[in-house]
N, C-alpha and C positions, 0 to 999 in steps of 0.2 A: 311565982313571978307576979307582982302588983303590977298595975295600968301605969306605973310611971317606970319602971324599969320594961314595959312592953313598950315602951315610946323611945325610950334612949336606946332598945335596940334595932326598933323597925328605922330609927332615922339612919344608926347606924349601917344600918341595911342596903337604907336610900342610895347614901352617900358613895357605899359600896359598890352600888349599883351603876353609878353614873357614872365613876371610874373604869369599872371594868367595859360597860358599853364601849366607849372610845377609847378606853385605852388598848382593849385587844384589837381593833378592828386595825389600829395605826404600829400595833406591834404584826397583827398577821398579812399587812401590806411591807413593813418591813422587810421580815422572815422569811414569808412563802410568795408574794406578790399576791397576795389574795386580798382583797378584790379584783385587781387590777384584770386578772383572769376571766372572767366574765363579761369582758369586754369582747374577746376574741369569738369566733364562730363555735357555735354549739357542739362541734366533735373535736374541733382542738380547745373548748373548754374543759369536754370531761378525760381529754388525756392529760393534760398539764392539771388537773384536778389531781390524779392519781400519779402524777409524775413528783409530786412533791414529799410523797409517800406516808405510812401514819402517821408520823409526828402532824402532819396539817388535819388527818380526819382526827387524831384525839383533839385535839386543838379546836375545833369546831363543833366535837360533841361537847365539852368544855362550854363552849361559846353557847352553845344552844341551849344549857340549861340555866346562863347565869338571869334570864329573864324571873328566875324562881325569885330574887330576892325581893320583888316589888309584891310577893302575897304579905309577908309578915312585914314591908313598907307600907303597906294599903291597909292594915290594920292597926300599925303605930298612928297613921292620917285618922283615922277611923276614933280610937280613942282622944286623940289631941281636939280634934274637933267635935267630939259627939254631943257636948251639951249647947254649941251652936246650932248644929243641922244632924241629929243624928239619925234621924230616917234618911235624910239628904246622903250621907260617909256611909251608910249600909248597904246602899245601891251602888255609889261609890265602888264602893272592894267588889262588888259581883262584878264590873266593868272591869277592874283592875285584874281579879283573876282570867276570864273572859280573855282579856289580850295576854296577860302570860301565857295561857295555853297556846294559843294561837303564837305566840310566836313563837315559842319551844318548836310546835309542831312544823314552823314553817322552815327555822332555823335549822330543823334537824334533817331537812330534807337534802343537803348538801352532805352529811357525812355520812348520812345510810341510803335511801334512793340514788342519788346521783351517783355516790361513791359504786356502786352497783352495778350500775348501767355504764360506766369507765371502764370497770374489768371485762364485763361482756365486749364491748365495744374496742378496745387493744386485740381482741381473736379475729375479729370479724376485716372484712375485705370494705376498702368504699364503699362498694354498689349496695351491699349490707345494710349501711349505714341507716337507711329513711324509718325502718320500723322500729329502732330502737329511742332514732331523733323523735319521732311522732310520740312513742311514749314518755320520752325527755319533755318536751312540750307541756305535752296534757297536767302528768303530775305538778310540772311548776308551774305552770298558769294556774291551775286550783292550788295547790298546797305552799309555794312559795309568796307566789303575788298575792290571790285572795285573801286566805289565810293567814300565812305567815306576815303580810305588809298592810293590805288594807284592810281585813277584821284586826289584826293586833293593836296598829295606830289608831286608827277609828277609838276603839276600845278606850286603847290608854290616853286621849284626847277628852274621852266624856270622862273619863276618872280626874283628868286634870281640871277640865272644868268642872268640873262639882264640888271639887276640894278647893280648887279656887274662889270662888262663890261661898261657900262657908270660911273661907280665908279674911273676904274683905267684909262678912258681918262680924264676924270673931273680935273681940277686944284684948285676947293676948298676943297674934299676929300683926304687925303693921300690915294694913291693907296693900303695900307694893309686892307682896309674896304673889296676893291674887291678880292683880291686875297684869304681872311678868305671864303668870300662868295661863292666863286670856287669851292673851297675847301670840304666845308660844303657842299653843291651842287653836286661835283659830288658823294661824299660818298653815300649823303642819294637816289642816283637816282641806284648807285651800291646795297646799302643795297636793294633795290626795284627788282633791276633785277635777286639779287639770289633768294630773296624770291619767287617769281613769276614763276622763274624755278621749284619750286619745292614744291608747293603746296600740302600739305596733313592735315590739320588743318586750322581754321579760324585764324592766326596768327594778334596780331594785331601791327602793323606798326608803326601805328597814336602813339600810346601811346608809343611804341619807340623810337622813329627817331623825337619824340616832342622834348626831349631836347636839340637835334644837331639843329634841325632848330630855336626853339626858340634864341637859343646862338646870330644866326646871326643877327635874327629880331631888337631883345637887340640893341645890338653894330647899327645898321641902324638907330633907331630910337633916339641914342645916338648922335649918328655922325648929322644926319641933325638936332640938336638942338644945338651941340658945332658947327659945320661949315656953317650952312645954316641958321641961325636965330641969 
């Protein structure tokens, strides 16, 4: 596979990507009311969690891995732009990988930890309830919120700034690729730092600030297939 048939499929990737971000989130609101679910209190979340039965945790482990398709995206960005900034797109992709893990690992915490602690929790009596909620807690404040929302965005925010940035020196991209990317970029890193001020719920981000970011992913993986291929 030559460096132009790696760019016509990482953009194809992009494009994939950015679909499927919102497009499942508004199919699994649809279908299961997920998200809509997490809204409710922490033990009638993880029963109506597990009230919707596998088809919602396959559906989410599904969901949790489609974050893969921005590695072989962030290496299509990586080729398109390396003779711009290419030390600049090789830090790039460690960022981009950096927040796919991160959000795999955060994403994945709804159809295996919490899915988990659901079954536990259907046996058990109310008075029960606190030391399974405590460890409900713990895990998602580290692995959903940290992890899964604010290392992943963070993450995929410096990868969009820095492909942005060799965007608007680049002379095959019209510079409005970068400057959308800026843009988008620094909102979603603003929307992060009020939230993070002021913490009092498992707020979730990821499933917010997905369709600001997906927007840009779109149009990148758009652009290196009209300009780059």
């Amino acid at each position: 596979m030559n460096n132009e048939q790696v760019m016509r499929v990482g953009g194809y990737f992009l494009i994939a990507l950015a679909l499927l971000w919102v497009g499942l989130i508004v199919l699994f609101d649809i279908v299961f009311g997920f998200p809509a679910m997490l809204q409710q209190m922490p033990a009638e979340s993880l029963t109506a969690l597990l009230s919707r039965g596998p088809g919602l945790r396959i559906s989410l482990t599904f969901y949790s891995l489609v974050p893969l398709l921005l590695i072989p995206g962030s290496v299509a960005g990586y080729y398109a732009l390396r003779d711009t900034a290419e030390g600049a797109m090789r830090v790039a992709m460690q960022f981009a990988l950096l927040s796919v893990l991160a959000a795999v690992f955060g994403l994945m915490v709804w159809s295996g930890i919490n899915w988990h602690l659901a079954t536990f929790l259907v046996h058990l009596k109310p008075a029960e309830y606190p030391p399974i909620l405590a460890v409900l807690f713990s895990l998602n404040y580290f692995l959903r919120l940290f992890v899964g929302e604010y290392l992943a965005q963070t993450c995929l925010c410096i990868w969009i700034l820095i492909t942005s940035t060799a965007i608007i020196r680049d002379k095959g991209f019209p510079s409005w690729y970068g400057i959308i990317g800026w843009i988008i970029a620094v909102i979603v890193l603003l929307a992060l730092l009020l939230r993070a001020a002021s913490i009092a719920v498992i707020p979730d981000i990821f499933i917010e600030l997905v369709p600001i970011s997906a927007l840009w992913v779109f149009l990148f993986g758009v652009g290196i297939l009209v300009h780059k291929t």
